[in-house]
N, C-alpha and C positions, 0 to 999 in steps of 0.2 A: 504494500500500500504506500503510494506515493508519501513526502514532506514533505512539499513544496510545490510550490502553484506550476502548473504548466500552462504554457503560453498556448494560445488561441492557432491561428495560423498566422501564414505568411505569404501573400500573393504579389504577380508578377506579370508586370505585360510588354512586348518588345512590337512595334510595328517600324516597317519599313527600313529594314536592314537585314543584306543575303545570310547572316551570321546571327539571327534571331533566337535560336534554340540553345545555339553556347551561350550568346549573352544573358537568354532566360536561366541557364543554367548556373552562368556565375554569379548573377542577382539573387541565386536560392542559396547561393552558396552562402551570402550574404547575409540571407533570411537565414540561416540552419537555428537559432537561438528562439523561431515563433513556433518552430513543430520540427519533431525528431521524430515521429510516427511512418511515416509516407512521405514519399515525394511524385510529381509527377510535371510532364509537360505537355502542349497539343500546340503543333504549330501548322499553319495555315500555309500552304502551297498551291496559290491560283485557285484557290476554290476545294481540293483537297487538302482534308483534315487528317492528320496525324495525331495518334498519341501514344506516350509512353509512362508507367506511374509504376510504384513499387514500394514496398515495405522497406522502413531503413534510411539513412540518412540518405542526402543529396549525391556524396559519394559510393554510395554503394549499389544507389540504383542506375545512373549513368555512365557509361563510357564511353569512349570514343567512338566507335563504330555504332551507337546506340543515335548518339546524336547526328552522326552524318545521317540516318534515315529521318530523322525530322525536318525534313527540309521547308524552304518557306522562308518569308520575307516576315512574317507575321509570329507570334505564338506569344503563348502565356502559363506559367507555370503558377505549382503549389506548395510549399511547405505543411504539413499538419500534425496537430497534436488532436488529439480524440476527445471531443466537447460533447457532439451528438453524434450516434452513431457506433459503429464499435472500430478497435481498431483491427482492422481487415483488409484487405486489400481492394475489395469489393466499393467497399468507401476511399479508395485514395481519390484525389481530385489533381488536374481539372476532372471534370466528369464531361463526358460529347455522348450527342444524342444526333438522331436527324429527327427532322419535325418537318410539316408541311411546309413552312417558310424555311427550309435549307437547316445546314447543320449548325449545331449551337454546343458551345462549350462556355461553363464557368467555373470562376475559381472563388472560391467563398474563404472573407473570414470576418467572422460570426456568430452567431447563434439567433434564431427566430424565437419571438417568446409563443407564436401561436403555431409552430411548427406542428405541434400532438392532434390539435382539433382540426386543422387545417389536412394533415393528411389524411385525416379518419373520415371526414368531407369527400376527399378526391377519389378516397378507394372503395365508399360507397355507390361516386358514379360509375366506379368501374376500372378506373386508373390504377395500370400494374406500376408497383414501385422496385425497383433493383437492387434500391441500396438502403439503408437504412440514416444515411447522413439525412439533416435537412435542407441542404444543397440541393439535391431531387428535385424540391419543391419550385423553384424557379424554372427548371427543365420544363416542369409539367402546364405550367402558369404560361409559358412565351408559347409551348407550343400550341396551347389551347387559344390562343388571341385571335379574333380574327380581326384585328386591326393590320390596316393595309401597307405600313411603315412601321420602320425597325423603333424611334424613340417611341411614338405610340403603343406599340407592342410591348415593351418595357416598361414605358410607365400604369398600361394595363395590368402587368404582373405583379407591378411591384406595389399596388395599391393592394394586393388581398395578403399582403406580410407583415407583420408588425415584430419588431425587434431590431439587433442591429448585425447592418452589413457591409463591408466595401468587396466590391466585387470587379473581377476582370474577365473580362465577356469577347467570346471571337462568333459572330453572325456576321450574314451581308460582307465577305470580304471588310470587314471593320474589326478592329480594338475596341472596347468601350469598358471606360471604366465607371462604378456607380457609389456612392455612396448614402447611407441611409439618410433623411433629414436630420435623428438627433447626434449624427458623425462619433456616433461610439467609437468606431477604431480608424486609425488613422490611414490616409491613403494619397499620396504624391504623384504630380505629374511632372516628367523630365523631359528634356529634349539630348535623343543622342544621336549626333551628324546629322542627315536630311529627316533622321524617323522622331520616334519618341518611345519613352519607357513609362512606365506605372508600375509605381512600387506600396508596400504596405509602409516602407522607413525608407528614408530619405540614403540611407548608407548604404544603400543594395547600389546607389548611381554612384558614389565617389568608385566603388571598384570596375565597374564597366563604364568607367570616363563619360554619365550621363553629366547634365546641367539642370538642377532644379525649378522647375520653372513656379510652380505653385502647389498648394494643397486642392485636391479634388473639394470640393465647398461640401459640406453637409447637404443633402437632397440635389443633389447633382448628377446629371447623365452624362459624361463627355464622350463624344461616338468623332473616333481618327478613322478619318476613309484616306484615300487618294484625292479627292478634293481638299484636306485637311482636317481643322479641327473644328467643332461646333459642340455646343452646352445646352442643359435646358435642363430648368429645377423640376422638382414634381414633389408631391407627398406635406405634410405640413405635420407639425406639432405643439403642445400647448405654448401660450404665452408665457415669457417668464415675469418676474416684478415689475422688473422695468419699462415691460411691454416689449414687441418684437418675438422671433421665435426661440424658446430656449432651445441650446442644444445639449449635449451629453458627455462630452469627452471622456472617454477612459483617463481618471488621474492615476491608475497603475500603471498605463503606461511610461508614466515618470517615475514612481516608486523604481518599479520593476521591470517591467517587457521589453523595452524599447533597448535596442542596443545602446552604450553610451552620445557616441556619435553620431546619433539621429536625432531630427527634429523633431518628432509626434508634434504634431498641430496647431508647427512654427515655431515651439520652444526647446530648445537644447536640454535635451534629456541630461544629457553630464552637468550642465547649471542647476538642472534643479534638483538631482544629486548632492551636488554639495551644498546647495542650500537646505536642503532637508536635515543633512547632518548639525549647520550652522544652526539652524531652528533649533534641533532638540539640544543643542550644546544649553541653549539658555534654556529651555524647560525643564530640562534633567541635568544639571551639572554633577557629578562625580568626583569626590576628591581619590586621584588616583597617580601613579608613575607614569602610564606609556596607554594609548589608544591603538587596537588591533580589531580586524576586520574578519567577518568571516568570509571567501573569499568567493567567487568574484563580485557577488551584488552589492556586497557591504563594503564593497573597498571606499569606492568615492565619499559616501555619505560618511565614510570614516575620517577622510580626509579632511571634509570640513567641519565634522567635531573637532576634530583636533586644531584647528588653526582658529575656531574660535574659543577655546580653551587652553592654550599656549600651553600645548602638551604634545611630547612628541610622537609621531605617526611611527608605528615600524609592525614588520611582517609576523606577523606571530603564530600565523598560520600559511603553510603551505599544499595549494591544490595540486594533484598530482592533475594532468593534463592530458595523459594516457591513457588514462583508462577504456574500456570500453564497453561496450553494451552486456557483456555478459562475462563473467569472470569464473574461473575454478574455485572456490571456498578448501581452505585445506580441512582435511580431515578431523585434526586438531581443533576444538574450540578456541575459538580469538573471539575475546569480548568486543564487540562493535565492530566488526571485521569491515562493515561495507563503508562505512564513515571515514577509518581510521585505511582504505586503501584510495580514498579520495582527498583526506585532509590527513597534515600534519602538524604536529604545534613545532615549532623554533624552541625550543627549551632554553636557550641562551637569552632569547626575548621573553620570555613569561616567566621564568623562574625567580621567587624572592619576588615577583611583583604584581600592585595594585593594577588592573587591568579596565579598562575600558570596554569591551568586547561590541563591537557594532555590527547589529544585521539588519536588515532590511524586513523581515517579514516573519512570523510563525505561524507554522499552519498548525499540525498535532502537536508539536514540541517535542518529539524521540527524537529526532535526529540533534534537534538543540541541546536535548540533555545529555548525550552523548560526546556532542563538541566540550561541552564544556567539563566534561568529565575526565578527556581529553588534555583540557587545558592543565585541569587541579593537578594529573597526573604527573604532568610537566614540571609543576610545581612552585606555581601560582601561588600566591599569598590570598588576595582575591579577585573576586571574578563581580564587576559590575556591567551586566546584558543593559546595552542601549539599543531602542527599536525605532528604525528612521521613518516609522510609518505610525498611524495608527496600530489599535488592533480591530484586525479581521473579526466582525462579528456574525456578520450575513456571506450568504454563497453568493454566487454571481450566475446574472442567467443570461448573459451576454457575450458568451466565450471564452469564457477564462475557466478551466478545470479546477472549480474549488471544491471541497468537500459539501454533504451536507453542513449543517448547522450544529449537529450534534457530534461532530467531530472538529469542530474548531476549538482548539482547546483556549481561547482567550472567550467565547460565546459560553461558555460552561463550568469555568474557572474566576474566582476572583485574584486581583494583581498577589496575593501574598501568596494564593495557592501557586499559582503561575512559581511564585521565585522559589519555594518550598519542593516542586515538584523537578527544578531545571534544577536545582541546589546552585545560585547563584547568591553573594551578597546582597545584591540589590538587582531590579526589575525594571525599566521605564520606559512607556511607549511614547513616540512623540504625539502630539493632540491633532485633532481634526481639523482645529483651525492653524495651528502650529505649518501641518501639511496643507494646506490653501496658503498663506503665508510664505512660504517655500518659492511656491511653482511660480506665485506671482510675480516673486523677487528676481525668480529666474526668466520672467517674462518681462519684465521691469516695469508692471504695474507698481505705481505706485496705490493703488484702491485696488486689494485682491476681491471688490465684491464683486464687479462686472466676470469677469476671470470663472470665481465661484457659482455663479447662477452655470456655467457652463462646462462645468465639468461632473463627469458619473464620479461619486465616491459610497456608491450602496454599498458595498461591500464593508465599508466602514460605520457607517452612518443607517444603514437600513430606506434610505430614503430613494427607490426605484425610480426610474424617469420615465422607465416604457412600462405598461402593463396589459 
């Protein structure tokens, strides 16, 4: 059973370039950190649709001779982790279909919240479903339109879905990328040489030398033909206080998701990193020696505890970067075996001293009680756990693989059980507002309320935006 959140997907679209299928493929290379489940690609050759998908990282389902059959000026790929659906192969994406209006492929990343009722709907009139993703559900929705043009046809489908999507779409010799109106997850438009790219994070284009040109808008159709580009909003959602449409931003993608060097929805994920850690430095101070991270999510937000606590950063844990998906257990019992063959303490850093210890998230708390059991072993003086987030109270039904509710140990725990059960010193989450305050500062709001009306943080807050 998983500790830790897995990321949603990662989607990807290359138009009008002879090299579409490597460049989708080094773009997922890019994504590998949104889904390590499945990977897949469908690239678009004059009208013939190819595709290719496979269980396993990006590396392991492509190769060279894989991808010279993708041919095509066009194509779009997928990264995924298993949100809806199970993980199978049956569900990698893109998923291609043909339908009376020509073939259609998408790449989702997502979650529908009306997905269950919606297909129990479709398969009473009769509609065979393949897969068990709710990605299908689009499939079934474009091909049943009988609207006479491709944006019409789209905005037809995507009026009977509710929840959140960005998606990248190959119909009509066209790219089209979409984005739901309250822009739950984030999604980039690039230009590379005469074509364009669409990516889920902005860092998929620095390694295929795209140029970012803008965010896909929240309820936005952007459809790239050979004539070029054209837009057109569709779909709508409640007002917020201020009046206008609120929207939804995933704030874990700042927490969490987003590779450092990505922008999620214009603001520098590594800024608002260190400012989350800057945050909780003043909410939770610690009188302590040395600040250490657990590694890699906790690094940054480490860094900026420390430099607003004039205390010094150092490695106190080391990630082994080898590992891989399946490992031999020795015969022998090793307490914590699978923690302690991914993480190591520095002993030379933690030993005789008061520690800082910063991480980003907890879901169960085994894996954290083990890190730090870890650490004492080392032989710590003590161990004070700073958390550069809230805590996690609520699942998430937007894409993110969270537990129930009844498995989140901060939802079922109070803070002393929490430090009692992790055997640490002391315990602190950063606040809710702590965390708006953060992202803002990394936005350079100076009033994080504008900022706040538009960011999702149910997961923390309980307060849902789609229902």
């Amino acid at each position: 059973m998983s500790d830790e959140f897995r990321d949603h997907c990662g989607v990807v679209g290359i138009f009008g370039n002879p090299e579409a299928s490597k460049l989708t493929y080094l773009a997922l290379y890019a994504l590998q950190h949104r889904g390590q489940d499945s990977a897949g690609i469908v690239a678009n050759n004059d009208g013939v649709l190819s595709r290719h998908a496979g269980i396993g990282l990006v590396a392991d389902v492509f190769d060279e001779p894989t991808l010279e059959r993708l041919k095509g000026r066009t194509a779009i790929g997928h990264v995924r982790y298993t949100t809806a659906g199970k993980a199978g192969l049956k569900d990698a994406q893109p998923l291609l279909v043909k339908t009376g209006h020509g073939y259609f492929s998408v790449a989702h990343n997502g979650n529908l919240v009306n997905a269950t009722s919606l297909r129990e709907e479709m398969e009473r009139a009769g509609n065979i479903f393949q897969t068990d993703a709710d990605t299908e559900l689009f499939c079934h929705l474009y091909a049943q339109s009988r609207a006479t043009d491709i944006i019409s046809r789209l905005k037809e489908s995507l009026s009977r879905v509710v929840g959140a999507y960005s998606l990248c779409i190959l119909a009509d010799d066209c790219l089209i990328a979409v984005r739901d109106p309250f822009g739950v997850r984030p999604l980039s438009l690039g230009r590379i040489g005469d074509g364009y790219a669409i990516a889920s994070e902005d860092c998929a284009f620095d390694l295929i030398e795209a140029k970012k040109m803008r965010e896909v808008e929240p309820g936005e159709i952007v459809v790239i033909s050979k004539d070029g580009v054209r837009s057109e909003h569709f779909g709508a959602n409640p007002k917020g206080d201020q009046g206008g449409q609120r929207h939804a931003q995933c704030i874990f993608e700042h927490v969490y998701f987003a590779r450092p060097d990505s922008h999620p929805f214009g603001i520098s994920a590594y800024a608002s990193r260190v400012a989350l850690g800057e945050e909780l430095a003043r909410e939770a101070p610690a009188k302590a020696d040395v600040v250490i991270a657990v590694p890699d999510s906790g690094v940054i937000a480490a860094m900026g505890y420390a430099r607003a606590m004039n205390l010094p950063f150092e490695t106190g844990l080391v990630r082994n970067h080898y590992v891989g998906r399946t490992f031999i257990e020795p015969e022998s019992r090793i307490r914590h075996f699978g923690v302690r063959l991914k993480l190591s303490p520095v002993r030379s850093v933690v030993e005789n001293k008061r520690l800082v210890v910063i991480d980003d998230s907890i879901v169960r708390g085994t894996t954290s009680r083990k890190i730090v059991k870890m650490i004492r072993q080392a032989g710590a003086r003590e161990i004070h756990l700073r958390i550069a987030a809230p805590r996690t109270l609520y699942p998430c039904f937007y894409g993110i693989d969270t537990p129930v509710r009844s498995e989140l140990i901060a939802a079922t725990h109070s803070l002393e059980e929490i430090r009692k059960y992790l055997d640490v010193d002391s315990i602190e989450y950063l606040s809710v507002d702590g965390m708006h305050r953060a992202v803002a500062s990394a936005a350079r709001e100076k009033e994080c309320s504008r900022l706040r009306r538009n960011m999702c943080d149910a997961c923390f807050s309980g307060d849902y935006p789609i229902v």
